[in-house]
C-alpha positions as CSV (number, residue, x, y, z in Angstrom):
1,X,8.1,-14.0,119.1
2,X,6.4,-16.3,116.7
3,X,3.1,-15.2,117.1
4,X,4.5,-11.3,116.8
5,X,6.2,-12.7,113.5
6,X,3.0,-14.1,112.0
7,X,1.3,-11.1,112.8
8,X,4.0,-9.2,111.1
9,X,3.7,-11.2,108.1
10,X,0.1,-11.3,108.4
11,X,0.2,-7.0,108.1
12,X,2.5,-7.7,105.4
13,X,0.0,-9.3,103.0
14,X,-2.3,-6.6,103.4
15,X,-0.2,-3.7,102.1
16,X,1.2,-3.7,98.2
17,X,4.6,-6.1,96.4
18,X,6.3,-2.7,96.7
19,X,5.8,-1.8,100.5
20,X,6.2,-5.5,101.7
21,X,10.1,-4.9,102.4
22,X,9.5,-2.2,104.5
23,X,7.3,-3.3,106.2
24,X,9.1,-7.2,107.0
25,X,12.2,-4.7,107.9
26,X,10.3,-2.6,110.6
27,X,9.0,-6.2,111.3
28,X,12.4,-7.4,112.4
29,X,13.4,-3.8,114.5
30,X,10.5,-5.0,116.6
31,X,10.9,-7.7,117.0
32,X,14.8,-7.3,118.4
33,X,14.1,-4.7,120.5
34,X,11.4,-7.1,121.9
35,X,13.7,-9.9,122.5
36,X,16.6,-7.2,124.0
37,X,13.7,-6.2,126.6
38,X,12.8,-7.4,130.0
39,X,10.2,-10.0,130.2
40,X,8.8,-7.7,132.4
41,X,8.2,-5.5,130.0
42,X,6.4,-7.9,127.2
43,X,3.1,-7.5,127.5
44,X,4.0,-3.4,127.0
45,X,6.3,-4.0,123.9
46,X,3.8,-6.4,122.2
47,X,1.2,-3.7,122.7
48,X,3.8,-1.3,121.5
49,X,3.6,-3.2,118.4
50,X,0.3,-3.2,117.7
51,X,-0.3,-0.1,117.4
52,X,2.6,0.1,115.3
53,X,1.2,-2.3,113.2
54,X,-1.6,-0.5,113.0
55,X,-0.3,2.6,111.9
56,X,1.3,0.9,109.4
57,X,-1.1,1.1,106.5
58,X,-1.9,4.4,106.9
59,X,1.2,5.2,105.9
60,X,1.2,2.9,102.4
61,X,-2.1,4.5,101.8
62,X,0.0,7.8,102.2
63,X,2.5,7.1,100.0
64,X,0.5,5.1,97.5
65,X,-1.7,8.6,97.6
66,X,1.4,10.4,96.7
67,X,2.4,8.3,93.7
68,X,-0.8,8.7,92.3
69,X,-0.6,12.0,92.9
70,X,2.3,12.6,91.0
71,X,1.0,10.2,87.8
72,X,-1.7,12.3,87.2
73,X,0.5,15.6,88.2
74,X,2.8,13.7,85.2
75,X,-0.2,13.1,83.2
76,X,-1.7,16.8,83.4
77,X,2.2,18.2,82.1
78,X,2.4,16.0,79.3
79,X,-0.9,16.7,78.6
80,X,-0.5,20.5,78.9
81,X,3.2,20.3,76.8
82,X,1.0,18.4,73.7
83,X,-1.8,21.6,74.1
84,X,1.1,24.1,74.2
85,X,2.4,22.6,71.0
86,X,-0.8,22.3,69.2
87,X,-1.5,25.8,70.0
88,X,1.8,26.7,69.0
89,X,1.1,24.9,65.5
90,X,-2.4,26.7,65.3
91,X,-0.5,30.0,66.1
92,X,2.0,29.5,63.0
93,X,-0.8,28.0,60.8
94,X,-3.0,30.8,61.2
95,X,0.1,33.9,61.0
96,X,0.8,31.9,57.4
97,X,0.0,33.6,54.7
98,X,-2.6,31.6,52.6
99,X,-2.3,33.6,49.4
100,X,1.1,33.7,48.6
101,X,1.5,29.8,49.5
102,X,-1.7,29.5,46.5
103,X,0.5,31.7,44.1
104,X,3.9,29.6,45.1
105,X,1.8,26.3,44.6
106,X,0.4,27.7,41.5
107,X,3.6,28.4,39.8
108,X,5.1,25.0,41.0
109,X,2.6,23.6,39.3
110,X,2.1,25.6,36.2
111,X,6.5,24.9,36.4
112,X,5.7,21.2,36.3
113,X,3.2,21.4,34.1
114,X,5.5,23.1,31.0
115,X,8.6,21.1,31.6
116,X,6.0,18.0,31.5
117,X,4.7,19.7,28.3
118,X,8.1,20.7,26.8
119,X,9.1,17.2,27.9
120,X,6.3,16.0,25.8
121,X,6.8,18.3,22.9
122,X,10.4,17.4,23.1
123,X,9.5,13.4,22.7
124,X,6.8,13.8,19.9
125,X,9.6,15.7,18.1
126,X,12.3,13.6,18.8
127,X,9.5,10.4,17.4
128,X,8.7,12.5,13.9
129,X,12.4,12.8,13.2
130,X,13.0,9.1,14.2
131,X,9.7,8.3,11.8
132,X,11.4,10.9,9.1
133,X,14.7,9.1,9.0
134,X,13.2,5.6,9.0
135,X,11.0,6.7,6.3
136,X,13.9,7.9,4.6
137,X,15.8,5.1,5.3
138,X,13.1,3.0,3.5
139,X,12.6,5.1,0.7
140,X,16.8,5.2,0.6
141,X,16.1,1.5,0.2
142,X,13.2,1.4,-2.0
143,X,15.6,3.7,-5.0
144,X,18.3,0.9,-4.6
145,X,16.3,-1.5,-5.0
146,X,14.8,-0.1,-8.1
147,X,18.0,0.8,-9.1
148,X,19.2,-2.6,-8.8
149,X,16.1,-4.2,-10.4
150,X,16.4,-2.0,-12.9
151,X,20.1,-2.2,-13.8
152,X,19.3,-5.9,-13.9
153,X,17.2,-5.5,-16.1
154,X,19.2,-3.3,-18.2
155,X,21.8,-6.0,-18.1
156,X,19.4,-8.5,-19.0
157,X,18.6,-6.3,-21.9
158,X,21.9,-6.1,-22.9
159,X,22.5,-10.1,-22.4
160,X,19.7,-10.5,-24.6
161,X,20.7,-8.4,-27.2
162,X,23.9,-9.5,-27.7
163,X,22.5,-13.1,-27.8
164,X,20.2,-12.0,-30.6
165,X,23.0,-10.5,-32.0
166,X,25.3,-13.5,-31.9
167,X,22.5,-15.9,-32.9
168,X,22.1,-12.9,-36.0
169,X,25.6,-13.2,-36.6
170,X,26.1,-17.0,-36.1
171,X,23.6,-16.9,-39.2
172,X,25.0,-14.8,-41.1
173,X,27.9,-17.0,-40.8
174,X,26.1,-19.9,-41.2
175,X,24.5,-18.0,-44.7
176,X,27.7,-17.4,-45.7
177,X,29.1,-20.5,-44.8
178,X,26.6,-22.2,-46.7
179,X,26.7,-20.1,-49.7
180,X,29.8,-20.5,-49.7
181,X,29.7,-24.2,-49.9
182,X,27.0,-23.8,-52.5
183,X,29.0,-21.6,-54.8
184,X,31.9,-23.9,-54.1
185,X,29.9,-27.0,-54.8
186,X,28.4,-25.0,-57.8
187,X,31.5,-24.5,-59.5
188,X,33.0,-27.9,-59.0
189,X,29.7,-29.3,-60.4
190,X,30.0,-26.8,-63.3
191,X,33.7,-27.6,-63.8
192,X,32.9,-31.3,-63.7
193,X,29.9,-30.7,-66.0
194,X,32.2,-28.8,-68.5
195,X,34.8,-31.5,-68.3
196,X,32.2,-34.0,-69.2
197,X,31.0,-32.3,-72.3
198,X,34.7,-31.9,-73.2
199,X,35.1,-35.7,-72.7
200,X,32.2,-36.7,-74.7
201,X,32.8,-34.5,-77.8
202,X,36.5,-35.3,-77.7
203,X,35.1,-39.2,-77.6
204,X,32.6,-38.6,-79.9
205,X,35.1,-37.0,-82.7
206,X,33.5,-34.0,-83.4
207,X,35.0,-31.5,-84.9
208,X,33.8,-28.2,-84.2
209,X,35.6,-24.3,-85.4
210,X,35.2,-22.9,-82.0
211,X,38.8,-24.2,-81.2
212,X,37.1,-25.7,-78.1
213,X,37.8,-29.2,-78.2
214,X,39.2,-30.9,-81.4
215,X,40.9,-34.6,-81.5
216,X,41.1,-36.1,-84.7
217,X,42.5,-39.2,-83.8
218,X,39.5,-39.5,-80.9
219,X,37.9,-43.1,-81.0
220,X,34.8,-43.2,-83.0
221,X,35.7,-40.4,-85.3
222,X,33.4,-39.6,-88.1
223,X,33.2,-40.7,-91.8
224,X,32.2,-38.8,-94.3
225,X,29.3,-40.5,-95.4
226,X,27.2,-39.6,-92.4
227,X,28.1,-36.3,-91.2
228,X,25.4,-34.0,-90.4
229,X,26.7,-29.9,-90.8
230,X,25.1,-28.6,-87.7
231,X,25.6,-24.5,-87.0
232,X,25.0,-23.2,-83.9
233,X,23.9,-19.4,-83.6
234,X,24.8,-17.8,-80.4
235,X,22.7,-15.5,-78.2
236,X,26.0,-13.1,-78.8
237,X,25.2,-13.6,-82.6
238,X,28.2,-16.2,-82.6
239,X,28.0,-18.8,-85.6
240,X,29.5,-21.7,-84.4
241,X,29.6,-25.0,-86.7
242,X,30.2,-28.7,-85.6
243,X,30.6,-31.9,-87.6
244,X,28.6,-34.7,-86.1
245,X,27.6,-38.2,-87.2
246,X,23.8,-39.3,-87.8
247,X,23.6,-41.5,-84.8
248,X,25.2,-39.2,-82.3
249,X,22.7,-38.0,-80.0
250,X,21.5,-34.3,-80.4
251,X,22.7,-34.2,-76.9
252,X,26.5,-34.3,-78.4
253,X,25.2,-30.7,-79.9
254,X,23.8,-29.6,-76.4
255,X,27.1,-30.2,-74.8
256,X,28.8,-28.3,-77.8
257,X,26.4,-25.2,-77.5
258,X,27.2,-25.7,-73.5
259,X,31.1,-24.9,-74.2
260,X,30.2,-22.2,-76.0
261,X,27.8,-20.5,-73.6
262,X,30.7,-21.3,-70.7
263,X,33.5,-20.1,-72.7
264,X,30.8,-16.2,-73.3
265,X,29.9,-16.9,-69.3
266,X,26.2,-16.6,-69.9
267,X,25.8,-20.0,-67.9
268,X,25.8,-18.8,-64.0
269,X,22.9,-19.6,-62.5
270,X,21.9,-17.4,-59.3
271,X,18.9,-18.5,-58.1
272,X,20.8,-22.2,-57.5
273,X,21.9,-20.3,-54.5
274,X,18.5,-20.0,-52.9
275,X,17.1,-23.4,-53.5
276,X,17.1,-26.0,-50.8
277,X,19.7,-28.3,-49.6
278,X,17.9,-31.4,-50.4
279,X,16.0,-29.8,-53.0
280,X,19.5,-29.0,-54.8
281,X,20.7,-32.5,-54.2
282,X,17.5,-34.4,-55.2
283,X,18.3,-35.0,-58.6
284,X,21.8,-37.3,-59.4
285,X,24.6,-35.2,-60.4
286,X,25.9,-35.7,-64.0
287,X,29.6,-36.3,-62.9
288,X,28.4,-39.4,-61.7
289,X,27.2,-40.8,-65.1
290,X,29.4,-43.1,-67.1
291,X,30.7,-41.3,-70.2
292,X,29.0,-42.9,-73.0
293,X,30.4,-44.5,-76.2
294,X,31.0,-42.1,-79.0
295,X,27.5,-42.3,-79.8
296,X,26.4,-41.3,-76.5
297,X,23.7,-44.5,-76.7
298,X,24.3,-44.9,-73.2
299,X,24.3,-41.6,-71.7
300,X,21.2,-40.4,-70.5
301,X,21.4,-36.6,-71.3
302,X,17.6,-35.9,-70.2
303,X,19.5,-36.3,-66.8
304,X,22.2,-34.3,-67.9
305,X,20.4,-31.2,-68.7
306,X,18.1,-31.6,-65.9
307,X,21.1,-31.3,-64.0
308,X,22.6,-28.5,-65.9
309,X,19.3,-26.9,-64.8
310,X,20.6,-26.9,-61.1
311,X,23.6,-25.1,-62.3
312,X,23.1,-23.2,-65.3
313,X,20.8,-21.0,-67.3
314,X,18.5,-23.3,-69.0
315,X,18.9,-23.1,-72.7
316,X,17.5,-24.9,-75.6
317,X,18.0,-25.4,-79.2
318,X,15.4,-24.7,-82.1
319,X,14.7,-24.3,-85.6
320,X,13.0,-21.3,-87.2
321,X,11.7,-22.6,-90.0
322,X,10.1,-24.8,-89.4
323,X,9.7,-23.9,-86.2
324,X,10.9,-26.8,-83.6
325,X,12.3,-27.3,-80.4
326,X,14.6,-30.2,-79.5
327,X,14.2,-31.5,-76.0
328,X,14.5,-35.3,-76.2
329,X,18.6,-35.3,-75.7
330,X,18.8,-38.8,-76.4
331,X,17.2,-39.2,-80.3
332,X,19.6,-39.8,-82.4
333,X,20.6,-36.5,-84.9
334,X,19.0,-38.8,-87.9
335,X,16.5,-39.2,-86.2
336,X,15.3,-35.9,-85.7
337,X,14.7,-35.0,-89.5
338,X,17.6,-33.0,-89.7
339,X,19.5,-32.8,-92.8
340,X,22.5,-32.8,-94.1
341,X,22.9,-29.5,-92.4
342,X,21.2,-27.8,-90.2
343,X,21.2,-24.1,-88.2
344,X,20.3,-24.5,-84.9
345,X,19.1,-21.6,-82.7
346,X,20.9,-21.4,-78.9
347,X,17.7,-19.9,-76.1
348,X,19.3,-19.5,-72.9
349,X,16.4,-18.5,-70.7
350,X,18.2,-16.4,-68.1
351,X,15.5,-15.0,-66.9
């Protein structure tokens, strides 16, 4: 039994993994009905097996044969299914109609191609209205900002204008102001100047027949065995005569003739206007002189007139015959070879 079981196994190695079982299990039918049997009978059985054993692989060769058999019977149907198909392709290919798949492929494409162009067009015109409305947009901007320059500068104009105008105005105001002043200052100077000459005659004690200024009881009135007849003829053709003393200062007969001109208002003097502020106050105004004695010794009337030239027409007296103008204020009337009487000329230079 063990040697039949190592042969078994021996036949077993020889044949394929996937006939092994088969044979182990005819292996095993032996081998029991070998065992079951009479011992007379062994040598037969183990012969019997043998020969079974050796008809074994013949029969795995058969079978193996018929698997291959059918691989390759497998292979050739698959391969004949693929051929079938491809032919079956080839026999639709070549029925297809070449030309009219061109034309449908040809209109696709010419299809593609305009909506690609109207796609195109459609952008480049949707670009030049965006560019036409930025453009606008800029040139929108552009005019306002022009606009605003220029209504700033308009405004600026207008500032400026109306500053020239107020500085123009605040001038005139100023010019009026100031010639206000002046004429004010003017006629205060001229009333002061006026009272002055009243004051000094009245001091003096002359007697005059303008009814002017007259004061017989006056300090320093006049005896009668110096008086000096002096007649005054207007620029209105006005006689005018005054009693003076010989040692009262012609410029007693300058104040006189400068009542008279006042009281015929041919003394204004316009172009004081114009003059200069410190021009005009240069020279000492007469108001502040101390009214002389009834001489007038210590009056300076040079000063006087000069400042009667600020405010007045300058005027002079003179003498025809012979001819002689008196300018020296302060010489006394005996002084000046004047008689007993005398006619005295009034100039007023209003020119």
């Amino acid at each position: 039994t063990v040697n039949s079981t190592s042969i078994i196994k021996n036949l077993g190695k020889d044949v394929g993994d996937k006939s092994k079982g088969t044979v182990e299990s005819d292996a095993k039918q032996v081998i029991c009905s070998i065992e079951n049997a009479d011992g007379n009978k062994k040598a037969d059985s183990i012969q019997c097996i043998r020969d079974n054993n050796a008809s074994k692989p013949k029969r795995l060769d058969h079978i193996l044969e018929i698997r291959a058999k059918q691989q390759d019977q497998l292979k050739r149907n698959v391969k004949s299914t693929r051929q079938q198909q491809k032919k079956k392709r080839q026999t639709i290919h070549s029925s297809f109609n070449h030309d009219a798949a061109d034309e449908a492929y040809e209109r696709r494409r010419n299809l593609i191609i305009a909506e690609e162009k109207a796609l195109l067009q459609q952008k480049q015109h949707q670009a030049q209205q965006q560019a036409q409305i930025q453009l606008q947009q800029e040139q929108d901007r552009a005019q306002q900002q022009a606009l605003r320059e220029l209504e700033e500068m308009e405004r600026m104009a207008i500032l400026q204008q109306q500053d020239v105008e107020y500085q123009e105005a605040l001038i005139r105001d100023q010019e009026r102001a100031q010639k206000q002043a002046l004429e004010n200052e003017i006629k205060s100077r001229r009333e002061v100047a006026i009272e002055q000459a009243k004051q000094r005659l009245v001091a003096a004690g002359v007697q005059n027949n303008s009814g002017i200024t007259h004061d017989e009881g006056a300090k320093g009135a006049i005896g009668n065995e110096d008086t000096i007849k002096v007649r005054l003829l207007m620029p209105s053709g006005q006689r005018v005569e005054g009693t003076f003393s010989a040692h009262h200062a012609i410029g007693l007969v300058y104040d006189l003739a400068l009542l008279v001109l006042d009281s015929e208002q041919l003394l204004w003097n316009q172009e004081y206007i114009s003059q200069d502020i410190q021009q005009k106050h240069g020279v000492e105004d007469s108001r502040h002189k101390t009214i002389g004695s009834a001489g007038g010794d210590s009056f300076g009337y040079n000063d006087a007139r000069t400042g009667w030239k600020q405010i007045f027409y300058s005027f002079s007296l003179v003498t025809t015959f012979p001819p002689q103008s008196y300018d020296n204020l302060n010489v006394a009337l005996g002084e000046c070879g004047i008689g007993r009487s005398a006619l005295l000329m009034v100039l007023v230079e209003s020119d």
